[in-house]
Backbone as a printed PyTorch tensor [residue, N CA C, xyz], in Angstrom:
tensor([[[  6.6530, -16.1570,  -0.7320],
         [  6.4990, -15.8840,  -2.1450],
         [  7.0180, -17.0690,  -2.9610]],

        [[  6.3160, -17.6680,  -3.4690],
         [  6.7540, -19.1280,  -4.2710],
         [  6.9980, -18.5980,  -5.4270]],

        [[  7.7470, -19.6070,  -6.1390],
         [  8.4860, -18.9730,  -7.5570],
         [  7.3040, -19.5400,  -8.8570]],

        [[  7.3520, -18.9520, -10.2330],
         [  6.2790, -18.8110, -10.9380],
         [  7.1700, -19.4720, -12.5170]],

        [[  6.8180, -19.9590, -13.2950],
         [  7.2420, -20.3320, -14.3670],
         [  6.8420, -19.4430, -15.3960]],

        [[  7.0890, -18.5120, -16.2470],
         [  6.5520, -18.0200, -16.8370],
         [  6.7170, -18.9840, -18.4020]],

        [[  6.0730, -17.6610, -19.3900],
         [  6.1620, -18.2100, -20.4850],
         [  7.6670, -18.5640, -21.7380]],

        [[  8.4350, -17.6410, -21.0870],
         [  9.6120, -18.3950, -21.4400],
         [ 10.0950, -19.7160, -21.3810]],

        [[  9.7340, -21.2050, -20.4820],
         [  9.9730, -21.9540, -20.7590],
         [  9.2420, -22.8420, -21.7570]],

        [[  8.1820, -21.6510, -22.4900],
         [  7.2670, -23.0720, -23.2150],
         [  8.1830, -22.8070, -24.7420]],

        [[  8.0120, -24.6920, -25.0620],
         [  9.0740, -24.8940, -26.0970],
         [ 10.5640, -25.3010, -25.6440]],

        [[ 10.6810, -25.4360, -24.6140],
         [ 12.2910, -25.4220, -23.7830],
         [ 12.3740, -26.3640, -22.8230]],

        [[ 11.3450, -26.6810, -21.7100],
         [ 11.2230, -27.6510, -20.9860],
         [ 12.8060, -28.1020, -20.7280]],

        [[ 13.9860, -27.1870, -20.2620],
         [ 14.8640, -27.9340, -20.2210],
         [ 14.8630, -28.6450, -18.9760]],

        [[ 14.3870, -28.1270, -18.0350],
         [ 14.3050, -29.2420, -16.8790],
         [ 15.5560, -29.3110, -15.4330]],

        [[ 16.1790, -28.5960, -15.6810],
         [ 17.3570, -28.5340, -14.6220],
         [ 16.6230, -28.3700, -13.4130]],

        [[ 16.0020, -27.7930, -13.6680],
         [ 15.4920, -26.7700, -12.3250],
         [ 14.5160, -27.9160, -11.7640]],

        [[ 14.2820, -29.0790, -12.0910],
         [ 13.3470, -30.1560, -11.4840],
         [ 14.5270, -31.2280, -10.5220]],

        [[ 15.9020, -30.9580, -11.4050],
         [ 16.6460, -32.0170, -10.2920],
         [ 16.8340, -31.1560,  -9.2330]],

        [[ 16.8330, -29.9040,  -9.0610],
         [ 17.5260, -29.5370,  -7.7580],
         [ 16.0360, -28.8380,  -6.4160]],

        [[ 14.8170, -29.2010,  -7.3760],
         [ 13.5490, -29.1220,  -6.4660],
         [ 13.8350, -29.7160,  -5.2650]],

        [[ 13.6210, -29.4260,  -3.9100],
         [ 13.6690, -30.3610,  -2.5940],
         [ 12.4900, -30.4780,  -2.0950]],

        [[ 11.1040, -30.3340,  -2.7620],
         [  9.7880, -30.8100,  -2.6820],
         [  9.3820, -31.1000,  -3.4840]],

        [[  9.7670, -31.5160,  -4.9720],
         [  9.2520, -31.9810,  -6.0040],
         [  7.6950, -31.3130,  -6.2500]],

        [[  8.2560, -29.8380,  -6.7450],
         [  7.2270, -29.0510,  -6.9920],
         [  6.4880, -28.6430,  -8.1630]],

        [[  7.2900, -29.6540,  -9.2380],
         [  7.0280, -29.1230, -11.0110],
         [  6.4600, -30.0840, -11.2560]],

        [[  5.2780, -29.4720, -12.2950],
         [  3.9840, -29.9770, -12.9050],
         [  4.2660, -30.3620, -14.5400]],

        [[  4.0340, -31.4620, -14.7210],
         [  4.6180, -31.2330, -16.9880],
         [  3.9280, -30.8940, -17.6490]],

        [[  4.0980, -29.8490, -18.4050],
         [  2.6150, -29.7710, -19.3340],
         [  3.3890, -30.1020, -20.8220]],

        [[  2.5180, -30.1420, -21.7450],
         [  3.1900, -30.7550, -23.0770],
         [  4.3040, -30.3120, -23.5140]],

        [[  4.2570, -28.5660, -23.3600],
         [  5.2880, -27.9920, -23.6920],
         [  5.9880, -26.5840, -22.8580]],

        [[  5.2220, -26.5630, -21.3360],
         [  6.0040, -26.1150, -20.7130],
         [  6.2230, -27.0100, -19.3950]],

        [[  6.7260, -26.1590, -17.9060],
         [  6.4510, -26.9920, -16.9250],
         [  5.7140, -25.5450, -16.0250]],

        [[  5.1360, -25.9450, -14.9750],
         [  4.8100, -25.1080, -13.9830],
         [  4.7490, -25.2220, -12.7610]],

        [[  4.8510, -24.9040, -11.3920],
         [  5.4060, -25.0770, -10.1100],
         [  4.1670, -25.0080,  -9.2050]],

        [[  3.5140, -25.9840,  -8.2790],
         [  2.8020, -25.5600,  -7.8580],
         [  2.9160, -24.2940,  -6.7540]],

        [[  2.4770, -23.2810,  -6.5540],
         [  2.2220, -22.3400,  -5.5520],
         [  2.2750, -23.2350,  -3.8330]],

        [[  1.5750, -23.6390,  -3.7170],
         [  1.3940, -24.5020,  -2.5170],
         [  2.1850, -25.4740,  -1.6520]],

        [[  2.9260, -26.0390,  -2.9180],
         [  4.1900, -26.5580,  -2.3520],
         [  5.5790, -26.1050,  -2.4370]],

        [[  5.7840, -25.2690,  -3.1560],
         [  6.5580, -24.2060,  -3.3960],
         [  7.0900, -23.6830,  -1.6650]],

        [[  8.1800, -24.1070,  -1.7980],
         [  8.8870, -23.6490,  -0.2130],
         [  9.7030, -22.3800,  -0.3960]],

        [[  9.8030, -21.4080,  -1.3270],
         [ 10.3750, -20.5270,  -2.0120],
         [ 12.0880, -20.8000,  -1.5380]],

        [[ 13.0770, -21.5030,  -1.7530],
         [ 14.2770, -21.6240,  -1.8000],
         [ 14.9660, -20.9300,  -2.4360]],

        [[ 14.2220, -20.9750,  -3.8130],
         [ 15.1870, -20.4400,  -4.5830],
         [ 16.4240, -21.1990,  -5.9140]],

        [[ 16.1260, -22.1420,  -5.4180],
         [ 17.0480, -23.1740,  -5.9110],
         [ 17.3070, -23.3350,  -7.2800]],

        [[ 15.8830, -23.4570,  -8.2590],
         [ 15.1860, -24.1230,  -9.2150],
         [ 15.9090, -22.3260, -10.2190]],

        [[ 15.9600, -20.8710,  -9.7930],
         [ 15.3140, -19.7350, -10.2280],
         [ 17.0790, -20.1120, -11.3030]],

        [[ 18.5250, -19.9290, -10.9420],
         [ 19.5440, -19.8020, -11.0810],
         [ 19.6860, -21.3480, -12.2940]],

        [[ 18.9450, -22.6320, -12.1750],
         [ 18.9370, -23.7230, -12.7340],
         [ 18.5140, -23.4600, -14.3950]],

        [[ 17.6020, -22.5590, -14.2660],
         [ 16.9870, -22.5770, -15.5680],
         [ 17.3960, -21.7590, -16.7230]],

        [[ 18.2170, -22.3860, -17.9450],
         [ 19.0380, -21.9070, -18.9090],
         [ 18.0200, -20.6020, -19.8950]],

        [[ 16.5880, -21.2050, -19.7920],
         [ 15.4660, -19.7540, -20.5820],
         [ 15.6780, -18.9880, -19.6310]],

        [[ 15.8960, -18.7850, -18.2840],
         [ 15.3290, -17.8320, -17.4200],
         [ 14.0320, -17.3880, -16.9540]],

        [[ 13.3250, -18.9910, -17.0150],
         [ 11.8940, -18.6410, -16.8250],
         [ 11.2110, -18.7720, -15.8270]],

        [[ 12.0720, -18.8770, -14.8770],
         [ 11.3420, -19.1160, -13.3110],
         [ 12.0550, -17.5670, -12.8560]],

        [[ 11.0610, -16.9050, -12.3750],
         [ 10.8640, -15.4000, -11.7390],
         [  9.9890, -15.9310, -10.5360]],

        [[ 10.4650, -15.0190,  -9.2090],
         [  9.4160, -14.7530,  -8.1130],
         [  8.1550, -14.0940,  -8.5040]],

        [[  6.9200, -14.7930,  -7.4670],
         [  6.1050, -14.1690,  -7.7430],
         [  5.6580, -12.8100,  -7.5680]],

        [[  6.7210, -11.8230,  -7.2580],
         [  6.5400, -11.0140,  -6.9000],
         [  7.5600, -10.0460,  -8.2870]],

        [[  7.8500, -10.0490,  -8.7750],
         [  8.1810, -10.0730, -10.4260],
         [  7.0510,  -9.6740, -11.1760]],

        [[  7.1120,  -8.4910, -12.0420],
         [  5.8440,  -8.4370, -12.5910],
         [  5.9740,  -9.6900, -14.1050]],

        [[  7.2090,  -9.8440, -14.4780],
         [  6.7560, -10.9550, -15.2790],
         [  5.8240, -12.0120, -15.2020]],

        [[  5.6500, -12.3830, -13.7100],
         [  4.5850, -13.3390, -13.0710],
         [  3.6350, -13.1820, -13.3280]],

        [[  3.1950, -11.9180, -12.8690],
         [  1.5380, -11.6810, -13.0880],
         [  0.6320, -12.5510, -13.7020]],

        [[  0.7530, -12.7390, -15.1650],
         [  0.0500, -13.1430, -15.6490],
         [  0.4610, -14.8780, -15.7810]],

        [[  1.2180, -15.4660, -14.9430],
         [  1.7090, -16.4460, -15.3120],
         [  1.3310, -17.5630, -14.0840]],

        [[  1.2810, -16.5400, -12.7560],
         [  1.0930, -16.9480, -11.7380],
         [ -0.1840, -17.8850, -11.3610]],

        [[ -1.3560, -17.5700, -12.1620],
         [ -2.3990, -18.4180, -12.0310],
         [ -2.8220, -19.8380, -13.1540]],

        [[ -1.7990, -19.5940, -13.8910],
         [ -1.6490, -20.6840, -14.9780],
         [ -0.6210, -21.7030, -14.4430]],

        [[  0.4600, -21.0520, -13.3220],
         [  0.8400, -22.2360, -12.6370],
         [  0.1510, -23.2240, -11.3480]],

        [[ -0.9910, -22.1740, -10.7890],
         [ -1.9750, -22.5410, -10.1500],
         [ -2.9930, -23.8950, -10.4560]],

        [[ -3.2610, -22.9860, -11.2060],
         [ -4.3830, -23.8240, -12.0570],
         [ -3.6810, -25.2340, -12.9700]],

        [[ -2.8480, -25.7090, -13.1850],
         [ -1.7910, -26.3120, -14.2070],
         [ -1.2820, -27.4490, -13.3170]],

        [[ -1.0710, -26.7480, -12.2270],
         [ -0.1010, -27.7660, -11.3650],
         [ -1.4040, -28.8900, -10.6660]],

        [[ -2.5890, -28.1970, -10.9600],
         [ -3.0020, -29.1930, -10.2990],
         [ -4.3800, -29.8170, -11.2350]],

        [[ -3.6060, -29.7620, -12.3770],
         [ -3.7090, -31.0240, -13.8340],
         [ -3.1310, -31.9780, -14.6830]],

        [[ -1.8250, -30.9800, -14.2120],
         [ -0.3410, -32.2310, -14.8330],
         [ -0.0140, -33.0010, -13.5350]],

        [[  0.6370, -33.8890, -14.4870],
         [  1.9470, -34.5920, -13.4730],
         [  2.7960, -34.0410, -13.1970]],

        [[  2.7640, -35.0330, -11.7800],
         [  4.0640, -33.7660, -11.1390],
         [  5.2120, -34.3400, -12.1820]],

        [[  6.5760, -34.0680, -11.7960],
         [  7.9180, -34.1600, -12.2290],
         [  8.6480, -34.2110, -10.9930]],

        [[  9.2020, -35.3720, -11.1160],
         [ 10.3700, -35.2650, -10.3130],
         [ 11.8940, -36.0300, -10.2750]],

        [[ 11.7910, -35.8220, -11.6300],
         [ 13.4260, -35.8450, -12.2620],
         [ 13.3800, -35.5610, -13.8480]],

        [[ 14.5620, -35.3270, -14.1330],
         [ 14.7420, -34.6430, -15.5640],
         [ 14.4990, -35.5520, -16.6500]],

        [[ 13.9310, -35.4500, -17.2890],
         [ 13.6640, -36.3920, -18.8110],
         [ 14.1030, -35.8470, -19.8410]],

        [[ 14.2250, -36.2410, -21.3320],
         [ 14.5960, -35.7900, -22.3580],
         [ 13.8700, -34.2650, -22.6690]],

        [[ 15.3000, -33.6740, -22.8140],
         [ 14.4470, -31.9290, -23.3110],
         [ 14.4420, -32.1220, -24.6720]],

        [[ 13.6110, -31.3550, -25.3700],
         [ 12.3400, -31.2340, -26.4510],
         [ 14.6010, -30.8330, -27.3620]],

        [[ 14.2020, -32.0830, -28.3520],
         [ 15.5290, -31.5790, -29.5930],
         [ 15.8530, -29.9410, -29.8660]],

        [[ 14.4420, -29.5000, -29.9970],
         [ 15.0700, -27.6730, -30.4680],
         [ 14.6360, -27.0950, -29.7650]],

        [[ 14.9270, -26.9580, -28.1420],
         [ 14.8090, -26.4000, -27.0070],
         [ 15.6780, -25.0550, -27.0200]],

        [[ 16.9290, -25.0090, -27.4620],
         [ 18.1800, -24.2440, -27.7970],
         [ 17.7510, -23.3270, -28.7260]],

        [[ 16.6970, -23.8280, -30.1040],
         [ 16.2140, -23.0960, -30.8930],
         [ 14.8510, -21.5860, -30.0120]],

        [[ 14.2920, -22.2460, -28.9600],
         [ 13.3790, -21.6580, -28.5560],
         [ 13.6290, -20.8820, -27.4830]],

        [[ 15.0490, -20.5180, -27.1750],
         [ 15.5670, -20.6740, -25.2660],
         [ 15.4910, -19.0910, -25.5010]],

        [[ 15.7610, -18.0960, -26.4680],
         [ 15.6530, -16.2800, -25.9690],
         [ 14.4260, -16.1290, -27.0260]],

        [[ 13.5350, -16.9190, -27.3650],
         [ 12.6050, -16.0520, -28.3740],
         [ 11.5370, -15.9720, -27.5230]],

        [[ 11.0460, -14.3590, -27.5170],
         [ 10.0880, -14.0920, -26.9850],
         [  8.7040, -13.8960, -27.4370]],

        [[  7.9750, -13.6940, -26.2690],
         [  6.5020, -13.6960, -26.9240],
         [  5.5200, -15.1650, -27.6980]],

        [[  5.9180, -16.1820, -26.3680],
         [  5.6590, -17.1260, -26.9420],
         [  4.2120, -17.8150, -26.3340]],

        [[  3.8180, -17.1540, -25.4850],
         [  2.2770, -17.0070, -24.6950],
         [  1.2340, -17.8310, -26.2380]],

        [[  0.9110, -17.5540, -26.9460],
         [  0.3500, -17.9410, -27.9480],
         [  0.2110, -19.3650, -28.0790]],

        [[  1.5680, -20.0050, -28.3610],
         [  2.4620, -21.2220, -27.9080],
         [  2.0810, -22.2440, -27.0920]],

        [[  0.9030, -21.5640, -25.5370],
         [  0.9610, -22.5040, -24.5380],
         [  0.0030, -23.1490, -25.1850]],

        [[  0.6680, -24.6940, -24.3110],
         [ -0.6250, -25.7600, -24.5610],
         [ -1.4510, -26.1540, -23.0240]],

        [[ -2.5740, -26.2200, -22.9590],
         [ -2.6670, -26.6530, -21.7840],
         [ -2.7710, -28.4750, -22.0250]],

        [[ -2.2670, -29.0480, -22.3320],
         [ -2.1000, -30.3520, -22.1760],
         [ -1.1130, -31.3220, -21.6620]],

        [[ -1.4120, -32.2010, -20.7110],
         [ -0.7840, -32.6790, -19.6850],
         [  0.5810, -33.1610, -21.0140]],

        [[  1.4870, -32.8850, -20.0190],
         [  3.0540, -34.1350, -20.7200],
         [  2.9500, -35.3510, -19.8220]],

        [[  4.0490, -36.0970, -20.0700],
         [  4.1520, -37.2890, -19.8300],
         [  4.7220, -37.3650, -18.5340]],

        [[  5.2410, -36.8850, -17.3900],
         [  5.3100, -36.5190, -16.0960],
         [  6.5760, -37.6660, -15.6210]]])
């Protein structure tokens, strides 16, 4: 069961959860990140890293709908594989919910 990014990190991109990846599994998108499924070794590592709380197993119904947008995503962005500057009002965006609306599908800078 590989882990799923939901929509809580879009707007937040804080990124912790990319230094402690041990397959360099995160994808950048403008304003979230997403994990590929495939390389995803399910550890666990990345789930405890992330200050939104937006990495859930895929077996989480929060996933559901999140699970194929990391599918599909991861294999349009760049990967990531170390932490870059998080977005200035990341802190502003880190418990507001319902931010699905929000996503962009456009690659970040990786």
């Amino acid at each position: 069961m590989p882990y799923v990014v939901t929509e809580a990190c879009i707007r937040c991109k804080y990124m912790d959860c990319v230094e402690v990846c041990p397959v360099d599994c995160f994808y950048e998108g403008e304003n979230m990140l997403v994990i590929n499924p495939d390389e995803c070794i399910d550890c666990g590592v990345c789930e405890p890293e992330c200050p939104a709380e937006a990495i859930v197993s895929d077996s989480d119904p929060r996933a559901e709908k999140w699970t194929e947008v990391n599918r599909e995503f991861s294999g349009k962005w760049p990967n990531l594989t170390h932490k870059t500057d998080v977005p200035a009002d990341a802190d502003e965006w880190k418990n507001k919910t319902d931010k699905a609306d929000l996503f962009s599908d456009k690659a970040g800078q990786g």
